[in-house]
N, C-alpha and C positions, 0 to 999 in steps of 0.2 A: 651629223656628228654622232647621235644616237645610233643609226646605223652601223656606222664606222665602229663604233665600241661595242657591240653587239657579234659583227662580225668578228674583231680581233678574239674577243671572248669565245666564240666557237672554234673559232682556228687552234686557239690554245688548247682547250679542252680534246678535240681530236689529237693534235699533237701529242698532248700529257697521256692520252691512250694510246696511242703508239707505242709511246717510249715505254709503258708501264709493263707493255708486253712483252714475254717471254720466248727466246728463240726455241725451237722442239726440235729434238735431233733422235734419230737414233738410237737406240739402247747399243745398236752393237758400234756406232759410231762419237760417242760422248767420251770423255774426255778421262785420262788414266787410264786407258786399255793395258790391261793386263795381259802376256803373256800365256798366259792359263787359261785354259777353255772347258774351266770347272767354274762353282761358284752356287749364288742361291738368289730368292725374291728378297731385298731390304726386309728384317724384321718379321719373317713369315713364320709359318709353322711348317714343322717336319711333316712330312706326307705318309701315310702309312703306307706297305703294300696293298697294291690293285685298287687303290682310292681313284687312283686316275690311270685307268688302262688305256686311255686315248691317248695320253701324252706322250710322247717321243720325241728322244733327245736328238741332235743335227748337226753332225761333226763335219765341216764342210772346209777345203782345200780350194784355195787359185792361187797364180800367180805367187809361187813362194808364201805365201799368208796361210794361216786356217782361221778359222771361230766357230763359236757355237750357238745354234741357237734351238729354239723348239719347237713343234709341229703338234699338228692332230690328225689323228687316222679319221679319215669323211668316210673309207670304205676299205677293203680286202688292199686294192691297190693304187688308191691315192692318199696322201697325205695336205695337208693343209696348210703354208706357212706364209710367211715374209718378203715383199718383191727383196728390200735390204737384203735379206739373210740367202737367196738365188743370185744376186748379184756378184759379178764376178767369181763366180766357184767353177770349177771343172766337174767337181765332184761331190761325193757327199755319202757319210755312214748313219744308217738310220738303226737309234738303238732302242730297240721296242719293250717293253714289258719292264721297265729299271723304275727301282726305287735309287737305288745307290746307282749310281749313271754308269761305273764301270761293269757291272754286274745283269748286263740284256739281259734278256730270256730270247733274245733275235738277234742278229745284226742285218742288214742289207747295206751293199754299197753300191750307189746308184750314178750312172756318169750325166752331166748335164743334157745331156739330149734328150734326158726324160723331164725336163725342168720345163713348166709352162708359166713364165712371167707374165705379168699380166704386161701389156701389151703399151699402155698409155700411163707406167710406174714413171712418176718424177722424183727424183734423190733431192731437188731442190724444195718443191714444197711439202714433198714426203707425202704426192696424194696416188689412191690407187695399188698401196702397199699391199698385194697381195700374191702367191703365186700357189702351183701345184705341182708335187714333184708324184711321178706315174714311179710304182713299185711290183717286184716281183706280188704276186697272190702271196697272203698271210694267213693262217687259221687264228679266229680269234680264240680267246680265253678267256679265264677270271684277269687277267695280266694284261692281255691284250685284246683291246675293242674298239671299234669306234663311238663316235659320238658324234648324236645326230644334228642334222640342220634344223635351222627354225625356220615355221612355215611361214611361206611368202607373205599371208595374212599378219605377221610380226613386222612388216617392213613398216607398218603402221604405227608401232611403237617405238619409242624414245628409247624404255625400258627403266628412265630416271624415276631414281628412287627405293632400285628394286639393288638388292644385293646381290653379285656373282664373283664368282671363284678364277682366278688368276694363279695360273700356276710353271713353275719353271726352276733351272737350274743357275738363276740369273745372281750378279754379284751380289755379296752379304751389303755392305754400304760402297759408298763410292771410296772411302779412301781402304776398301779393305788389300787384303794382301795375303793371310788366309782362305783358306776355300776350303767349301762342304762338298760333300758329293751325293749330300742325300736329297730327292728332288724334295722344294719345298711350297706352300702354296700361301694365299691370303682371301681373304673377304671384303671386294672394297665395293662399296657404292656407286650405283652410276650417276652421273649427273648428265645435266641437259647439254646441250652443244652453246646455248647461250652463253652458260657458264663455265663452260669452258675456254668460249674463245674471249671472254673477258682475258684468260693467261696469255693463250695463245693466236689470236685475231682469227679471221674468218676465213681466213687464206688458207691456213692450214685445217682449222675445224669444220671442215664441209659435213654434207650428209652423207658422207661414204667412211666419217669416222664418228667412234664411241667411246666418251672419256668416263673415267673414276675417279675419285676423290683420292687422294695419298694425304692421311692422317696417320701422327704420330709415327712417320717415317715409313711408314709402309708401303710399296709402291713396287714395280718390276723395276729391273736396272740388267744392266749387260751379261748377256747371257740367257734372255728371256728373250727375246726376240722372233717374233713368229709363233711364241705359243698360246695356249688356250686361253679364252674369257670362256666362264662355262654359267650358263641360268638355268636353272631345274633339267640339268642334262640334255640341253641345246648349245651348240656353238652360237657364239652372239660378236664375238670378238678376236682380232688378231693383235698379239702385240704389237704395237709400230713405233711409239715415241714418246720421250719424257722430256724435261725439263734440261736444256742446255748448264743449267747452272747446278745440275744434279740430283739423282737418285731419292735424296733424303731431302729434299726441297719444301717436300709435300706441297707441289705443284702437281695437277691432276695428270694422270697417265692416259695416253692417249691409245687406242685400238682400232683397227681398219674392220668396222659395219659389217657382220658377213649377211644380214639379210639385204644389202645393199648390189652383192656380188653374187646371189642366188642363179641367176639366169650365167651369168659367164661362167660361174661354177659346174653350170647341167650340161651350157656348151664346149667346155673345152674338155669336161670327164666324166660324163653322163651320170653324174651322181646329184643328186637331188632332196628336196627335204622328205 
């Protein structure tokens, strides 16, 4: 009998975990998609010019649809983004050097044949969210620059605890309907994967993603999709996924690992930490 109650009490316990957790979608797939393919980070700060020359904006077309999402220059002529935000496009305008997103200092428009999805991307448990889209050569600038990989020796660390920069053109709140056009950024915390997947279970929180804390509503939301986590000016992170229940949840925001994807990163575009 002692057994029997024993078990029943673990079963429940699992179960009560289950249920307590959060489904993770998407920033460019959660819920009130706006029409508009402008917008900002939930609660961020305005970006100054050439604060972030790596970031670029990603006006992407398929199938009768557009959206947007955001990228990082790894080199002269790759960009860095989102298996999501590759998915289904034909196409894609890359707007380089923008504080105010209308206002490039570049454009490129690049057709999906330059688009290298990573290969084993699942829409269902959202793992493997990464891709590469190959670009005409760029000169950099004060405006426009990359930003470098972290050395394989990082794949070592968590990086929990340390503070990094998320930045993007992503909606103001979920229920906005307004839109900025100036790009805007935040400083959120990394946390472990443990506590992470306490939100979101283990299925989604593998070692190929890196989560941050979203306090006091701060967080990416649609529109960021594919852009920067940036630590002492190292790529650390890809946007990939929040909170099904929204934006301002301050349920932790989720990023696809990029020292996880070092080696597919050197193999499919010879660019390296």
């Amino acid at each position: 009998m002692k057994v029997f109650v024993v078990l029943v009490l673990v079963i429940a316990s699992v179960s009560a975990e289950i249920l307590s957790q959060e489904t993770a979608v998407h920033p460019r797939d959660s819920n009130g998609t706006s029409s508009s393919i402008e917008g900002r980070i939930t609660n961020g700060n305005m970006a100054t010019a050439n604060q972030f020359p790596y970031q670029v904006g990603l006006s992407f077309k398929g199938s009768g649809a557009s959206w947007w999402c955001g990228g990082s220059i790894i080199s002269n002529t790759w960009i860095l983004t989102a298996a999501h935000c590759t998915r289904g496009a034909s196409k894609v305008t890359i707007y380089y050097g923008s504080t105010v997103r209308t206002s490039a200092k570049l454009k490129q428009k690049v057709s999906s044949s330059k688009f290298v999805q990573h290969a084993s991307y699942s829409a269902a448990t959202l793992s493997n969210d990464i891709s590469l889209i190959q670009t005409k050569s760029v000169t950099f600038s004060s405006s426009i620059n990359k930003i470098a990989l972290p050395a394989i020796a990082s794949s070592y660390s968590s990086y929990a605890g340390q503070t990094a920069i998320v930045s993007g053109w992503g909606k103001t709140s979920d229920t906005a309907s307004s839109v900025t056009s100036n790009l805007q950024y935040a400083e959120l915390n990394v946390i472990t994967n443990a506590v992470c997947q306490q939100t979101f279970g283990s299925s989604v929180v593998t070692s190929g993603v890196i989560c941050v804390a979203s306090t006091n509503k701060k967080s990416t939301c649609q529109g960021d999709s594919g852009g920067p986590l940036a630590l002492n000016g190292k790529l650390i992170g890809v946007t990939s996924f929040v909170s099904a229940y929204g934006c301002e949840r301050n349920s932790p925001a989720g990023f696809t690992r990029v020292t996880s994807y070092l080696d597919w990163i050197k193999t499919k575009s010879g660019v390296f930490y």
